[in-house]
N, C-alpha and C positions, 0 to 999 in steps of 0.2 A: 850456643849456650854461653860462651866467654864473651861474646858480642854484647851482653845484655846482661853481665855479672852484677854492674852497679846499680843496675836496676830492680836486680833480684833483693840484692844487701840492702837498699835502702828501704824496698818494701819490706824485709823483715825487722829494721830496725825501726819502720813505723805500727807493725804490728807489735812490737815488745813496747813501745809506747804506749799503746791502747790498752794489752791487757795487763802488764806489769806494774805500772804505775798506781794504776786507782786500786792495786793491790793494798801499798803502803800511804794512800790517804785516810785520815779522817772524816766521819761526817762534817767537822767542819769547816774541813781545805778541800770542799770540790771547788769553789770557785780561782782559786788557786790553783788547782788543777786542770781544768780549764784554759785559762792561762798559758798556763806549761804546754799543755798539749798545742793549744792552738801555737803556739812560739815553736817550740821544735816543729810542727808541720810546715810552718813556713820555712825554716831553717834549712830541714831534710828536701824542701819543694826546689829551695834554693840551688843546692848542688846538686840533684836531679837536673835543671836546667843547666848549668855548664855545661853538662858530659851533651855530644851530639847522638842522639837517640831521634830515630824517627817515634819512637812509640811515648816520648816521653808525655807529650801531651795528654796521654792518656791515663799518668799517674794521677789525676786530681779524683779519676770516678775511682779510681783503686782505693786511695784514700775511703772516699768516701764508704766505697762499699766492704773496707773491711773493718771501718768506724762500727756500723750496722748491729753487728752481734753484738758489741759492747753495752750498747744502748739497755738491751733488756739483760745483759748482767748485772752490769751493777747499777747503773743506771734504769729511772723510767722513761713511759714513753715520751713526755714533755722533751727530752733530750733528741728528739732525733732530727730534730731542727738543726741540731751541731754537724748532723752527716752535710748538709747546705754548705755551710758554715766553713768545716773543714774542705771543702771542694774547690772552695771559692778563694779561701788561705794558699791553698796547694795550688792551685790556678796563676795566682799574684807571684808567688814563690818562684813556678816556674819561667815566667814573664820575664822577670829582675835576671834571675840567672841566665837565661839564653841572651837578656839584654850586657848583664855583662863579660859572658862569650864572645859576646861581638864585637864590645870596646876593647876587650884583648887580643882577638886577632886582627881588629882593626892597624893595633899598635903594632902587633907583629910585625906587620905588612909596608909599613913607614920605616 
């Protein structure tokens, strides 16, 4: 369980994204919102990728799948293109961070 604490945290901090937020949008700051979301999931993707996790690769369908319910909250279903969307954000995220894990222990190691 402590093996996999930041992985627990960061999933719950991208589910208070998802449902917290388009709490306090307006109809007319989804795109804005949007935005934000897609930015913090890259963000969150990001240091998901530092931490060495073998499972980490697996954050982007998590993502995706817990984007899903949101969809037909508040969102329609024209939206669920964004679950792709977010997958693919979280994908890149993770990419950069294990890239730059690498250039840090690389340095270490010099």
């Amino acid at each position: 369980m402590k093996k996999y604490l930041m992985f627990y945290i960061l999933s719950v901090v991208q589910v208070l994204m998802f449902y917290i937020l388009p709490l306090f949008a307006g109809p007319t700051d989804i795109m804005g919102l949007v935005v934000l979301l897609i930015l913090s999931t890259f963000i969150i993707s990001m240091l998901m990728g530092i931490y060495k996790y073998k499972i980490k690769f697996l954050f982007p369908f998590v993502v995706a799948i817990i984007f899903l319910p949101s969809v037909f909250i508040y969102y329609n279903d024209s939206a669920l293109v964004h679950a792709l969307w977010y997958c693919v954000v979280s994908f890149l995220g993770i990419s950069i961070g294990s890239l730059i894990n690498l250039v840090i222990s690389c340095v270490k190691k010099k």
